[in-house]
N, C-alpha and C positions, 0 to 999 in steps of 0.2 A: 777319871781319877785313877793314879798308878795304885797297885797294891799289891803285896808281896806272897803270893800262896805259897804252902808248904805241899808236898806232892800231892799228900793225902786228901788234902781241902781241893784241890786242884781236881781232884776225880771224883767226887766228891759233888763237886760243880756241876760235875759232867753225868752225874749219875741219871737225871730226866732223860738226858739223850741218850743212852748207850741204854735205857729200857726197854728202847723200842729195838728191834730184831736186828742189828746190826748188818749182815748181811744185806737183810733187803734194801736198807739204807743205803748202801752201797751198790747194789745192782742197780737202786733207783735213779744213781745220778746221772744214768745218760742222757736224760734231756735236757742240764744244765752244764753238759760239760762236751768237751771234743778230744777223742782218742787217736794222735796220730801214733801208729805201729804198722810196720809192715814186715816185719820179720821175723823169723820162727820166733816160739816160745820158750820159756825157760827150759820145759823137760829136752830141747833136740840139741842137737851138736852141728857144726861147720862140717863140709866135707875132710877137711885137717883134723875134725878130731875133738877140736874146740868146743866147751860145754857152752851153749847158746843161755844166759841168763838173762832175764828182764828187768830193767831201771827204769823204774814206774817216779814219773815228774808229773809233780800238782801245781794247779798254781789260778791264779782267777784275773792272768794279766793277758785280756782279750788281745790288746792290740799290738803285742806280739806275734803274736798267732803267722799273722804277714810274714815274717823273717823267720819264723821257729818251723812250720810245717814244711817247707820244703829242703831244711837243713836237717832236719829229725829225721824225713824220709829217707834224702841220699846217707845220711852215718848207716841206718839200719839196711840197706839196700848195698852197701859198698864195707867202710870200714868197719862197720859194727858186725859183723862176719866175720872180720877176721879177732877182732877185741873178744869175739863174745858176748855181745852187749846187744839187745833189742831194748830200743829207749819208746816206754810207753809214756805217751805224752798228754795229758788230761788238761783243759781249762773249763773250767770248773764258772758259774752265773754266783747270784748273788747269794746263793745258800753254803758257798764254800766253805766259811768259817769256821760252821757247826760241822759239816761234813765231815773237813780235817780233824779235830775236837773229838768227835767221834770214832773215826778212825786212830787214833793215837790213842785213845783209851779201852780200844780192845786188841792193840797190838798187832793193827791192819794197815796202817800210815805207809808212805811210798817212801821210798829209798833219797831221795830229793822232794823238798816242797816248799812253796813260797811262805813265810809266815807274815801274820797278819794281825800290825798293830808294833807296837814300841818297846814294849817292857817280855824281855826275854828270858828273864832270870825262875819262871815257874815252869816254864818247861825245859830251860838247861835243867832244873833241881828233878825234874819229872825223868829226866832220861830220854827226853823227846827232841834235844837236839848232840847231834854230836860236834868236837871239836874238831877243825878243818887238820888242825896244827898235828893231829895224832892218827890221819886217814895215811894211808900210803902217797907218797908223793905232796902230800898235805903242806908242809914247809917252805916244797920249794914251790908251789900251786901260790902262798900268800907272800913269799918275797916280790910280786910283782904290785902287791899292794898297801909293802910294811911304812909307805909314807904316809897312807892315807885313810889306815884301818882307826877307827872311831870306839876309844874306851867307855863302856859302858852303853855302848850300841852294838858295837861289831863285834866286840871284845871284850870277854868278863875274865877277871882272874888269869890275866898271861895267855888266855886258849880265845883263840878266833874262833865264830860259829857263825860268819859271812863274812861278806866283805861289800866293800863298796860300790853299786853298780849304776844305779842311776842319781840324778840330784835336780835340786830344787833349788833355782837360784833368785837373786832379788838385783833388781838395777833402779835404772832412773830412765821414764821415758816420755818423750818429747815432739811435739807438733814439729817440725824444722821451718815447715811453711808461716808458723806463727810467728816463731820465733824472727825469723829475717823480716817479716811485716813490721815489728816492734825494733828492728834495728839491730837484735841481737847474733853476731855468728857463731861463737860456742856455745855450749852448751852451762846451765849453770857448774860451777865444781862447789861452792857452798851454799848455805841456808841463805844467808845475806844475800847473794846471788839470786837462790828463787823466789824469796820474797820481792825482791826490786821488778826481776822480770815481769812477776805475777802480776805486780801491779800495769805495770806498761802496759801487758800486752792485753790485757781488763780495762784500761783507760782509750788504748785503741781500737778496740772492736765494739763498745760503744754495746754491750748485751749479747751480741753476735758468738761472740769467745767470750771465757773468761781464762784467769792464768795458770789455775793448779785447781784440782781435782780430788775429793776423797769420796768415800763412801762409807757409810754409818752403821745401817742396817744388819748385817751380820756381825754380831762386834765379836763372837769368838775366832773367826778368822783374821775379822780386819785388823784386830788389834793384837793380832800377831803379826799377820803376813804385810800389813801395809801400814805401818807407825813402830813397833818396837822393834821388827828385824830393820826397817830401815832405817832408823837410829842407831843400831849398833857401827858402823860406818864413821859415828862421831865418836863415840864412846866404848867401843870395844867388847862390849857386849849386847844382849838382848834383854837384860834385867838380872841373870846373872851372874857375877866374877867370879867365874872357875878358879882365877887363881888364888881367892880370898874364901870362898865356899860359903860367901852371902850374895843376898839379895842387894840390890842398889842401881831401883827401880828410878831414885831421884836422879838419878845423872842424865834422863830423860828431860829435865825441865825445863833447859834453853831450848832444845828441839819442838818441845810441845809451843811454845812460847812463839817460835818462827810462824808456827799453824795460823797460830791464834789471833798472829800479828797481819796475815794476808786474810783472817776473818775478818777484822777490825777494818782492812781495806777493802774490803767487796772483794776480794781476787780469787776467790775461791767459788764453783760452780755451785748455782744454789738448789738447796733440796737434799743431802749429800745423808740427811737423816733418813730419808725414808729411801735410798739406793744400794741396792748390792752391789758386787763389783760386775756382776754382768748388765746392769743398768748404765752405770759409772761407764764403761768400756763403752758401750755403744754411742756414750754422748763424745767419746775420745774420740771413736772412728769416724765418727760425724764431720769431725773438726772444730768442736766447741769448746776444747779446753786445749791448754797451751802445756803442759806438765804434772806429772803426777808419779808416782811410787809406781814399780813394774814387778812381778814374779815371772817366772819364764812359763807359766800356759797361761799367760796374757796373749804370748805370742799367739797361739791357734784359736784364743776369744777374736783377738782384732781382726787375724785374716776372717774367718768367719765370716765377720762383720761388715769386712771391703767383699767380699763375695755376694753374701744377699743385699747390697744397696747397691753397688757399685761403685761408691765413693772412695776416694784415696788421698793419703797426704803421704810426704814422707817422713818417713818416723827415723828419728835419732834415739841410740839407745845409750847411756854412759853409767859409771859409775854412780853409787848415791853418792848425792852431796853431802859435805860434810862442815862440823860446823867451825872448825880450827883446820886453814892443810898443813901447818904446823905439827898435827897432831889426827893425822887421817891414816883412817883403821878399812881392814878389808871388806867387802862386802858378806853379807851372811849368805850362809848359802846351809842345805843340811841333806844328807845325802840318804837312801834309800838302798837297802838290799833287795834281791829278786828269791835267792834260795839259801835253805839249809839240809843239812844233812840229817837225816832220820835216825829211828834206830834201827830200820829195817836194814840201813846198808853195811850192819853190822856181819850178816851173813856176805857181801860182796865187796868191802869195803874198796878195794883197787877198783875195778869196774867201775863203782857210784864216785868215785874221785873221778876218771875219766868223763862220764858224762855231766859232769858237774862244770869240768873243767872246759868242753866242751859249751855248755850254754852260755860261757863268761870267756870266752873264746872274741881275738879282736875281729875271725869273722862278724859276727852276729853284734859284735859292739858296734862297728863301724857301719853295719848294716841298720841300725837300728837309729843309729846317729844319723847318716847318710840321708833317708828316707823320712827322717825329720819326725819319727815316731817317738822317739822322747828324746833328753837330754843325758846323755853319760858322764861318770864323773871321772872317769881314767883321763887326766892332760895327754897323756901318749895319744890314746884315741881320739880329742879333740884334736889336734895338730894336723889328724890325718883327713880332717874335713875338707868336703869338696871348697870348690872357689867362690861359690853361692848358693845360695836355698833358696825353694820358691817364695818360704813366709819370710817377712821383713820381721826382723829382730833374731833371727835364730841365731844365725852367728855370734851376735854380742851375749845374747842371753846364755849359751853353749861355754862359752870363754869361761871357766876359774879360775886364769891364770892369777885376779885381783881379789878372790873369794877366799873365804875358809869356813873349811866345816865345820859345822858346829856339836858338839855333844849332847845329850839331851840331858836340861838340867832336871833339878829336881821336883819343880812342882807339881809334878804330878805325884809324888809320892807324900805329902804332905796335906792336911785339911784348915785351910786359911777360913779365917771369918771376915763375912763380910764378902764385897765383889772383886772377882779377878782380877788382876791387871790386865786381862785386853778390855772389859768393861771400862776399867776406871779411865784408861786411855779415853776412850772411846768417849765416855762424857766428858771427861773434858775437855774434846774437841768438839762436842756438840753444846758444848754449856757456853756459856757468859765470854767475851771474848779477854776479860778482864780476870777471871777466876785467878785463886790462890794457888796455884799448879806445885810450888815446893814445898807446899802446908799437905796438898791430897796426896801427892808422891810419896813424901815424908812418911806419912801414916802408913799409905802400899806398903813402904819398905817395911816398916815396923811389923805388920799384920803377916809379912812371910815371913820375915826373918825372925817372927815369935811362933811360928808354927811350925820351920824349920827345926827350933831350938827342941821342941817339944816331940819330932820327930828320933832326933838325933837320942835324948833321953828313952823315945820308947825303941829304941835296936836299931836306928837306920844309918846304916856306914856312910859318912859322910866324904869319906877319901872315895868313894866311886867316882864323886863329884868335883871333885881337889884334882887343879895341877899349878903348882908352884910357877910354872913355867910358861904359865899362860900368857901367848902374847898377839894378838891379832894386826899390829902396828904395820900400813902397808907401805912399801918402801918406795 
């Protein structure tokens, strides 16, 4: 649950940690973290003269590490000699959190640092992140990003405090081998589409296959990541209209209904209650289901998966289907930052802009793209993608070109009664195949949009969440 601290409360919080000896805290975390440096320390100077300063980067994102240590080396071994700049480089296991937490509450935090989690607005209020927009060179550093900086993520109050680096995208992905068995050679583009196939391709495998695929079991994820983001594709949102600043969770209802409708037919893989999505993927890789909702680290579940069995189909990936193309909306997708700027780099501020600038640098994108270690959200860097990947899907799942970012609305700043909307999803696609879906929707909407209301009445700015201009409509 979002919630809004005031600096005080905020340290306050942090008071249990920062009792313990800060220091040693600190000297303790070499065994959960890796220091790449290799050149002098802050107190030496260049043979020019050049005051040698240290740009100490946190961060707990292991699997860069691949692309970052041998780039951190050569800057501090080459250019970073001449800058001045020795970039101390730290990834930090699973106690980072509190580490950083603590660190920034005795005014020991690194000059750059990953932050961790969504709601950014207590430590802007803290003084614990600075604005990119007011660093030396900081303007022109985010004009490479002013199409795709995310309000009330990236950007609070006109001042950027990251930018967009990696993302999480959502498709549609599919047996090809089934599908041609069943007769079918595109791919579905709407509900009506999946439902038909579903059925065929569940009438011709006879138990062997069935046609679409869900999975129950975690419903805080699932009923985000695979039902309401991929519903937004018909309807333009994920539950809810930025541009209207409500909730309206009902415009789910045809969608849910399509589910319900290939429940009704068998075409749906059974058991789908008691399955994660790593259960769910395994019966994909198998070759036992014919379609299903995709997020892009599906892509490295399934290779996995053709790895330890050895089985392979080949996989089509396209757009979610949608349920008017009359009226077909982009894919969701929601983007992730890597760094912020401290208040440490108050004292270096030009320096900490260059290594900043440097980590978001299209070397280390395109290397990080390249090498298939995660998904970047810059199109410029995507374009510069090799001709093939070793995992099947990367490519499609890597493309935004049909995506759009999303904002993060407000539910999390609000206290609903009663269960969530990835819950309620969720049972209604494992309840009755007949259920009242615009009677339980209905209600959803009402139980946000009355919590909302009650938000808004206790101080919660609602234009964070407001753009008149909202329009996700794909061309």
């Amino acid at each position: 649950m979002r919630t809004n601290f005031s600096k005080s409360q905020y340290r306050l919080s942090l008071a249990c940690l920062c009792g313990v000896l800060v220091t040693s805290v600190l000297a303790g975390c070499t065994n959960s973290s890796t220091n790449t440096s290799s050149s002098p320390n802050s107190s030496s100077g260049t043979a020019s003269g050049t005051k040698m300063e240290t740009v100490r980067v946190w961060t707990n994102d292991a699997s860069y590490k691949p692309v970052m240590d041998p780039i951190v080396e050569n800057y501090n071994r080459g250019q970073g000699l001449k800058d001045g700049i020795n970039i101390e480089y730290k990834v930090y296991g699973s106690n980072y959190d509190d580490i950083l937490k603590v660190a920034l509450a005795a005014d020991q935090a690194p000059e750059l640092y990953k932050f961790v989690g969504t709601v950014k607005e207590p430590f802007i209020k803290s003084g614990w992140m600075l604005p990119i927009d007011d660093q030396p060179g900081g303007k022109e550093f985010l004009s490479t990003y002013k199409d795709i900086l995310i309000k009330g993520y990236t950007t609070f109050n006109d001042k950027s405090y990251s930018v967009p680096y990696k993302v999480l995208t959502t498709k549609f992905m599919y047996n090809k081998d089934l599908l041609k068995k069943s007769g079918f050679t595109t791919p579905p583009a709407t509900w009506d589409d999946v439902v038909a196939y579903a059925k065929k391709i569940t009438q011709d495998n006879k138990g062997s296959a069935y046609g679409y695929g869900v999975h129950l079991k975690d419903s805080a994820s699932s009923g985000k990541w695979y039902f309401a983001t991929q519903f937004a594709s018909s309807v333009g949102n994920m539950g809810f209209d930025f541009s209207t600043g409500k909730f309206a969770f009902t415009n789910f209802a045809d969608n849910i209904k399509k589910i319900l409708q290939m429940k009704a037919d068998g075409s749906i893989f059974p058991g789908g209650e008691g399955m994660d999505n790593d259960s769910l993927m395994a019966q994909f890789a198998a070759g036992r289901i014919g379609m299903l909702p995709g997020v892009n680290w599906d892509v490295t579940a399934l290779d996995k998966f053709w790895k330890e069995t050895g089985t392979k189909f080949e996989l089509g990936v396209t757009d979610t289907p949608v349920l008017n193309p009359a009226d077909k909306h982009k894919n969701y997708a929601q983007i992730a930052d890597v760094l912020c700027i401290g208040p440490s780099a108050k004292k270096m501020p030009e320096k900490a802009l260059k290594v900043y600038a440097l980590f978001h640098s299209d070397e280390v994108l395109k290397a990080i793209q390249n090498n298939e270690i995660d998904f970047v959200a810059r199109q410029d860097i995507q374009a510069q993608a090799p001709s093939s990947f070793k995992k099947a899907g990367t490519a499609e799942f890597g493309n935004t070109s049909n995506s759009y970012f999303a904002p993060t609305p407000p539910d999390g700043v609000i206290t609903i009664e009663g269960q969530p909307y990835q819950n309620t999803i969720i049972n209604l696609i494992a309840g009755p195949a007949n259920a009242d879906v615009s009677k339980v929707l209905t209600d959803l909407t009402n139980r946000y949009n009355t919590a909302l209301d009650k938000a808004v009445a206790g101080g919660l700015d609602l234009n964070l969440y407001v753009n008149k201009d909202w329009n996700t409509k794909s061309k």
